[in-house]
N, C-alpha and C positions, 0 to 999 in steps of 0.2 A: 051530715052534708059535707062534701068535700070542700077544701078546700084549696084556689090558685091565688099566687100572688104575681104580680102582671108588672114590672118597670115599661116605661114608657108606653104607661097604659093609654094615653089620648093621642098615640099616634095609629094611623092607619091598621098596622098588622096589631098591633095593644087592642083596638076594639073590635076586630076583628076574631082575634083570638078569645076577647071576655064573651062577645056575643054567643060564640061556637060552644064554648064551655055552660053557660047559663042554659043551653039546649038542650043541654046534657043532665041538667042539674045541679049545677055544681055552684059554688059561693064564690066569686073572684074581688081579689083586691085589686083598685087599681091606683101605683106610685106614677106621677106623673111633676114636674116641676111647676108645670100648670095643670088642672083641672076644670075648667070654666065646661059650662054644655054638660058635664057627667052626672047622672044623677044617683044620689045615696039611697040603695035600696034594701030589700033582705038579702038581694043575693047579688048584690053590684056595691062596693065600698070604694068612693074615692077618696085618696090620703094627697096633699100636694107635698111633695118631697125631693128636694136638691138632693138627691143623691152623694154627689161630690160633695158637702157638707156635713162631716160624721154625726156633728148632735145633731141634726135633723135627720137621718136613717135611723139614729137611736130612737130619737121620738116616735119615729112612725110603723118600726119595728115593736116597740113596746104596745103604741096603739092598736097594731094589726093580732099580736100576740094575748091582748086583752081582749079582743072581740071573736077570737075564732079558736076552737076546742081542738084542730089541728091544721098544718100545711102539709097539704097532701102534694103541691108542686108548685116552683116556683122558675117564674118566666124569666130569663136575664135578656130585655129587649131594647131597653131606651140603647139609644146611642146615635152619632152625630156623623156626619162624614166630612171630607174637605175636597172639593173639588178644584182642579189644577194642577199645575205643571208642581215639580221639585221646586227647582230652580225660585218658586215663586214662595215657598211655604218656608212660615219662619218659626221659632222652635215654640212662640207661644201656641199655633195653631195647633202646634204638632202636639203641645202636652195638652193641651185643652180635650182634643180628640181620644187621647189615653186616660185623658181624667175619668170622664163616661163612657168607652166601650171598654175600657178594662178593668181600670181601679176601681170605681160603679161598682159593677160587677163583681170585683172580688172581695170588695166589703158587704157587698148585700149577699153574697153568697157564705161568708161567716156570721154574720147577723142570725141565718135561719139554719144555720149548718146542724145546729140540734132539733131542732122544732121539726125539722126535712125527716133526721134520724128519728126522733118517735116515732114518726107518722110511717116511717118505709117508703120515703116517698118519692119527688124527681125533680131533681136538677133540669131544666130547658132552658140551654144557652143558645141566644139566636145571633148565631156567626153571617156567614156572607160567602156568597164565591171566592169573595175575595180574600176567605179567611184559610181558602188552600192553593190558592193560584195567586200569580199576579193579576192587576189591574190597573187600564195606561190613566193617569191623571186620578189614583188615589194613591199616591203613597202613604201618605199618614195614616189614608181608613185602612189597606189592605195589612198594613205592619201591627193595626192595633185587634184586629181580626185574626191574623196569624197567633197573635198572643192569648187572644181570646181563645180560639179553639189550643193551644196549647194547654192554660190551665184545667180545661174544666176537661180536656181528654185526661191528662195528669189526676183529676180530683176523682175521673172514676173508681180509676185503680184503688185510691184510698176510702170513697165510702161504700163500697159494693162489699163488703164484710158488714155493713149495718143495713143489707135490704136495702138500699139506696140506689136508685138509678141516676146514670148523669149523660144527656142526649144532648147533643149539637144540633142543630139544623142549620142548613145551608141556603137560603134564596137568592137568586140573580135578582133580577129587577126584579121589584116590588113597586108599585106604584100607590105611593101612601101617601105621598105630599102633591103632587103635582101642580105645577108651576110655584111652587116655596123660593124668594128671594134668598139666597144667604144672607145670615146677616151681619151688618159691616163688611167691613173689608178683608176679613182675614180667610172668606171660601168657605168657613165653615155652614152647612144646613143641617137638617134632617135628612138621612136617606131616604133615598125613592121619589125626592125631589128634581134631579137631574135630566136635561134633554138629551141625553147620549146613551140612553140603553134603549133594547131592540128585545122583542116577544114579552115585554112586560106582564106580569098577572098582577091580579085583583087582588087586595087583602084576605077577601071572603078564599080566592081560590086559594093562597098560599097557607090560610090557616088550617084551612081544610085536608090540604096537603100532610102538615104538620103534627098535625091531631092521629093523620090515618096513621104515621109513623112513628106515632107515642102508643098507639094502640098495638102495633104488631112488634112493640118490641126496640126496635133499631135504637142502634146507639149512635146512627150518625143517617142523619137525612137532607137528600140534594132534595128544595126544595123549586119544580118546576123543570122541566123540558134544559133550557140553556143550562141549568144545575147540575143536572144530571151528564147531559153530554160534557159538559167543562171538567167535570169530577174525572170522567173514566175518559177521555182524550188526554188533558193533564198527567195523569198515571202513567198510561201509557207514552207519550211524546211531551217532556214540555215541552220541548222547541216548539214544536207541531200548535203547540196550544197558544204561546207565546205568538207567534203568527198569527191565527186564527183570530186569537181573541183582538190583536189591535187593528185589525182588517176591519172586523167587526165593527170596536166603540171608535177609532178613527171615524168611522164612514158615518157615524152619528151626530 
């Protein structure tokens, strides 16, 4: 049986993505820093895991690496956004938001960097529009999203000599939280929680999306319609985009 390992498996696109996979066959872990509602199955494992906390990735890497004979892919999904102006974001918010969508990520991505290499398996780094374009009132998520899609487009190069794949995916709105308070004061939430995006999809649709582009190969996938046009408009004009796009989530 295959095996996925899922961060921010109790959000929206996290069960959306284990549901899809279990369909399939497949065995998924699910790292979440809460777990509450998930239920530990044969082919559904929830671990609760601060991420941002090394002995706790250790622990829950060793746990996940004692119950499962290989990792055939691993999802880099949890991550956080901050919504507002600059002017307003101050640099704890800002490191808070890089603790989990990058450094997350790049510890959990050497954690399994072997167990991936056994298996010949696949890196799934879940970036954002915002991780090739700008976006008006993310600057923290869009800089930590740029970084994102930076390393792990850098890690292909380096594990594609050990049969290793390493996929970006890109979704615009995703509607995972919807109506999610931030919490406290400092703007930060869960993506997907925001009133300011427009043609939103459904989990079920973006994972679906995801899956068909793990299947045919791609090393980089615009997840969704706005994704897709942002990607290749971008390219070709940022200005063009740069306008577009605040015309856009202004008007939201």
């Amino acid at each position: 049986m295959k095996t996925a390992v899922i961060s921010g498996g109790n959000g929206g696109l996290g069960r959306a993505l284990s549901a899809a996979l279990q369909a399939r066959g497949w065995r998924v872990v699910l790292l979440d820093l809460h777990t509450e509602g998930m239920e530990d199955t044969p082919t559904q494992i929830p671990i609760t895991c601060d991420l941002t906390n090394p002995e706790a990735l250790a622990r829950a890497t060793k746990a996940v690496l004692s119950r499962c004979e290989s990792i055939d892919l691993v999802v880099y999904n949890a991550g956080i956004t901050h919504l507002g102006a600059f002017d307003g974001l101050d640099e704890a918010a800002l490191r808070k938001v890089f603790e989990i969508n990058l450094f997350a990520a790049a510890n959990m991505a050497q954690a399994f960097l072997q167990a991936v290499r056994d298996a010949r398996g696949t890196h799934l780094a879940i970036s954002s529009v915002a991780g090739f374009s700008p976006l008006y009132h993310r600057t923290a998520y869009a800089a930590s999203k740029h970084a994102l899609e930076g390393l792990f487009g850098s890690l292909r190069s380096e594990e594609r000599p050990y049969g290793v794949r390493t996929i970006i995916a890109a979704p615009s709105f995703v509607a995972t939280n919807t109506g999610h308070v931030p919490a406290g004061q400092d703007g930060t939430t869960r993506p997907g929680s925001a009133s300011d995006g427009f043609d939103v999809m459904t989990p079920d649709e973006a994972a679906a999306v995801i899956l068909k582009g793990l299947d045919k190969g791609r090393d980089f996938i615009p997840v969704g319609r706005v994704a897709r046009l942002s990607y290749y408009i971008n390219r070709l004009s940022p200005r063009l985009f740069q306008r577009l796009m605040e015309k856009n989530v202004k008007g939201h």
